[in-house]
C-alpha positions in Angstrom: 2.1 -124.9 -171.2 2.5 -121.3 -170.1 6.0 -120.4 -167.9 5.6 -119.5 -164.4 6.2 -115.5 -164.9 2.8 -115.4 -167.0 0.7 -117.3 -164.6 -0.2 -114.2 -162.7 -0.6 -112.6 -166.0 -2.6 -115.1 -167.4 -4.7 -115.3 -164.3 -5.9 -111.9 -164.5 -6.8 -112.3 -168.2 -8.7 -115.4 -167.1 -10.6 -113.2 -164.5 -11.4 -110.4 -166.9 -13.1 -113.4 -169.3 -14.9 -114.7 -166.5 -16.4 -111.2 -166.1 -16.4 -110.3 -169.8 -18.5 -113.7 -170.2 -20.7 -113.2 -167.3 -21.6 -109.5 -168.2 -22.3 -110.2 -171.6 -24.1 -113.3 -171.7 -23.7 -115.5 -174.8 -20.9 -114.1 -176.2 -18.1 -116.0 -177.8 -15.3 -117.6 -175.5 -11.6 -116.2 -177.8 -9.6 -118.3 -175.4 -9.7 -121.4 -172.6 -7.3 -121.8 -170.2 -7.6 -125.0 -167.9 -5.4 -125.1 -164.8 -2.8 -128.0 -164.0 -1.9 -129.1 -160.3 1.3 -130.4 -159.7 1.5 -132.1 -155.9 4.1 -131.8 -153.9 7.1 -134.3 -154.0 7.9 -135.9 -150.7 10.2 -138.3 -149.5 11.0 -140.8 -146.4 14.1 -140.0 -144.3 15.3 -142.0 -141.4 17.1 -140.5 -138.3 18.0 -141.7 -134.9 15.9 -139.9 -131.9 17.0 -140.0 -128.0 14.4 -141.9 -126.0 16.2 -141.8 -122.5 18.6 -139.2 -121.9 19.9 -142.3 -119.7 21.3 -141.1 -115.8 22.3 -143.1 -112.9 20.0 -145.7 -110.6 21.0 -145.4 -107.0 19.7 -148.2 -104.8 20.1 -146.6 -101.0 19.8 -148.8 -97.9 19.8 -146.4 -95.0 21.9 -146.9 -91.6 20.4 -149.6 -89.0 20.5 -148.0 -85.3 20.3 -149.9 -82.1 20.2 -149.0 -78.3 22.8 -149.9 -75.5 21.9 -149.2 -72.2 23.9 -148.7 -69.8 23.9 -147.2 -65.8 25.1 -143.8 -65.0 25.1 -140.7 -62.0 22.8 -138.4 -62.6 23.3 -136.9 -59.5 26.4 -136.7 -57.0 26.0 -137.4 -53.4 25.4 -133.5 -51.9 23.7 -132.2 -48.6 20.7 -130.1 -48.7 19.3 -127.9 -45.9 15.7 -127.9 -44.8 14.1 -124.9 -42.7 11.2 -126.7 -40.5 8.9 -123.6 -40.0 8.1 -122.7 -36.4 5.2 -124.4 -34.5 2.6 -121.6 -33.7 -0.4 -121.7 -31.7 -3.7 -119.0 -31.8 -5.0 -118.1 -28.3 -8.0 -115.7 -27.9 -8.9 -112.9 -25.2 -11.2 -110.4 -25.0 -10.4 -106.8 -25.3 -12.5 -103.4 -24.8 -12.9 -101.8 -28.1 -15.0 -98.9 -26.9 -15.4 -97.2 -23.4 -19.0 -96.2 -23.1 -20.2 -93.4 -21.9 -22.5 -90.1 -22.3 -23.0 -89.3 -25.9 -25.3 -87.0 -28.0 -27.7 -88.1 -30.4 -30.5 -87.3 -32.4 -33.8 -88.7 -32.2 -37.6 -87.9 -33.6 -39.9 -88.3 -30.9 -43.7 -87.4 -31.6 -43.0 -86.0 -34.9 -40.4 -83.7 -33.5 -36.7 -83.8 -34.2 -34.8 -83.2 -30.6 -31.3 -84.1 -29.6 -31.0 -86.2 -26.9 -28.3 -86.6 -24.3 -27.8 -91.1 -24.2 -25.8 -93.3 -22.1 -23.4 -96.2 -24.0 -22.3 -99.0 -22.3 -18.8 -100.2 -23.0 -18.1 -102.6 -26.1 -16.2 -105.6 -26.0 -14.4 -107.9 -29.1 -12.8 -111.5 -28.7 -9.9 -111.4 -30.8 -7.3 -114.3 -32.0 -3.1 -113.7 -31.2 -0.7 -116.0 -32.7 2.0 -116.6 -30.5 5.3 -119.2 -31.5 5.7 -121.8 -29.1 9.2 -123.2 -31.1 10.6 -121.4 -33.7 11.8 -122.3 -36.8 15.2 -123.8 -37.4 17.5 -125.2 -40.2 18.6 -129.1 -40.5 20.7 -130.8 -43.0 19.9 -134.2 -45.0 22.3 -135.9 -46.6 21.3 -137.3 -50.0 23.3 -140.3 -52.1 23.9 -140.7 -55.6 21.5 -140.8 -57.8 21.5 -143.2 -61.1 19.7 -144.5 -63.9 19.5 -146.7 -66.7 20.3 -144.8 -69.8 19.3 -146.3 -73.5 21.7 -144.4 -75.7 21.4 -145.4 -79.6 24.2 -146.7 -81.6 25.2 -147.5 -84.9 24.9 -150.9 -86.0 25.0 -150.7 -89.9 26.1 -147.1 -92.0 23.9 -146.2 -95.0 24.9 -147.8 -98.3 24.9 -146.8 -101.8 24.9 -149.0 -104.8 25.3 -146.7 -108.2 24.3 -148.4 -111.9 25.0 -146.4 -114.4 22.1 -146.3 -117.4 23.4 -145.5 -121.0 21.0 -143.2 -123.1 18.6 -145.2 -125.2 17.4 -144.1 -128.9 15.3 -145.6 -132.1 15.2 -144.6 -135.7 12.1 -142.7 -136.7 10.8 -142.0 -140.2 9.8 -138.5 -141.1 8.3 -137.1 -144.4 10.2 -134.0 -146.3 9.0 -132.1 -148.8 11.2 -132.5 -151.9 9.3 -130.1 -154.4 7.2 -128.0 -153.6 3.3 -128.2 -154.9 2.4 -125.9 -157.9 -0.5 -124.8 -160.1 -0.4 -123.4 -163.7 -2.5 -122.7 -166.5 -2.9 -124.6 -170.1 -4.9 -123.6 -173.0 -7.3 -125.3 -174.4 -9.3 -126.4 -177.4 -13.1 -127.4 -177.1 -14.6 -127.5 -180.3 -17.5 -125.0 -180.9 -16.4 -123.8 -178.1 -12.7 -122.4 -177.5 -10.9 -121.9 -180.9 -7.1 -122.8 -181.0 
């Protein structure tokens, strides 16, 4: 068996045979080297992993609400004033909205542009007037109380809390470990005919 500080050592040598063999074909092998695996060593160890970190179960029943109704003023009693407009009536007449009278004007007559001297008769319009036959005036109104029912919601039953408390839960689990390490290293050989001692 050759000691782990040679195997490097011995590796190259093995490499410069390889090529030593291969470029000279047929030539006599002076040494043989066959490498030996050593698997890794591993072993079973046992530990205890958390499952549930564990915490707290709250079971919550919320608050139960009702109504009660009941009758109250909404408004006190209070007087109010109302203005009754004033009753108004349209009537119509008729009024002279222009006099009449000699005016100037021009005309075209035969092709021929000439201002002529005209008589207008007076113009007339029918208009409306609104006159008030009772004016307007101010009464009072007395008004009661006012009330209604009223539906105000009440508590019946507060919110409740029920707490559990939940301890953490854990199981043992197996796991492998490497004990020693995997290794390779290099024996020589004898073949006879082949590799000499």
């Amino acid at each position: 068996m050759i000691c782990k500080g040679s195997t490097s050592l011995a590796a190259a040598g093995l490499a410069m045979l390889a090529t030593v063999s291969e470029t000279a074909a047929g030539g006599r092998a002076l040494e043989c080297y066959q490498p030996v695996h050593r698997p890794a060593l591993y072993d079973t160890v046992y530990e205890d992993v958390m499952v549930s970190p564990g915490g707290q179960l709250v079971d919550y029943d919320p608050p139960i609400y009702g109504t009660r109704e009941s009758l109250e003023q909404i408004a006190p009693p209070r007087v109010t004033y109302e203005v009754e407009p004033a009753v108004t009536r349209t009537i119509y007449h008729t009024v002279k909205v222009h006099d009449g009278g000699y005016a100037w004007e021009w005309r075209v007559i035969h092709g021929r542009r000439v201002l002529c001297k005209v008589w207008r008769k007076a113009r007339y319009a029918r208009v409306a007037e609104t006159v008030i036959v009772e004016p307007e005036h101010v009464r009072s109104v007395i008004l009661p109380a006012e009330y209604e029912g009223v539906a105000r919601e009440v508590l019946v039953r507060p919110e409740q809390r029920r707490i559990t408390e939940i301890a953490p839960s854990y199981r043992t689990v197996a796991r492998q470990v490497v004990v020693r390490e995997g290794s390779t290293s290099w024996r020589r050989v004898h073949i006879p005919r082949h590799c000499p001692n």
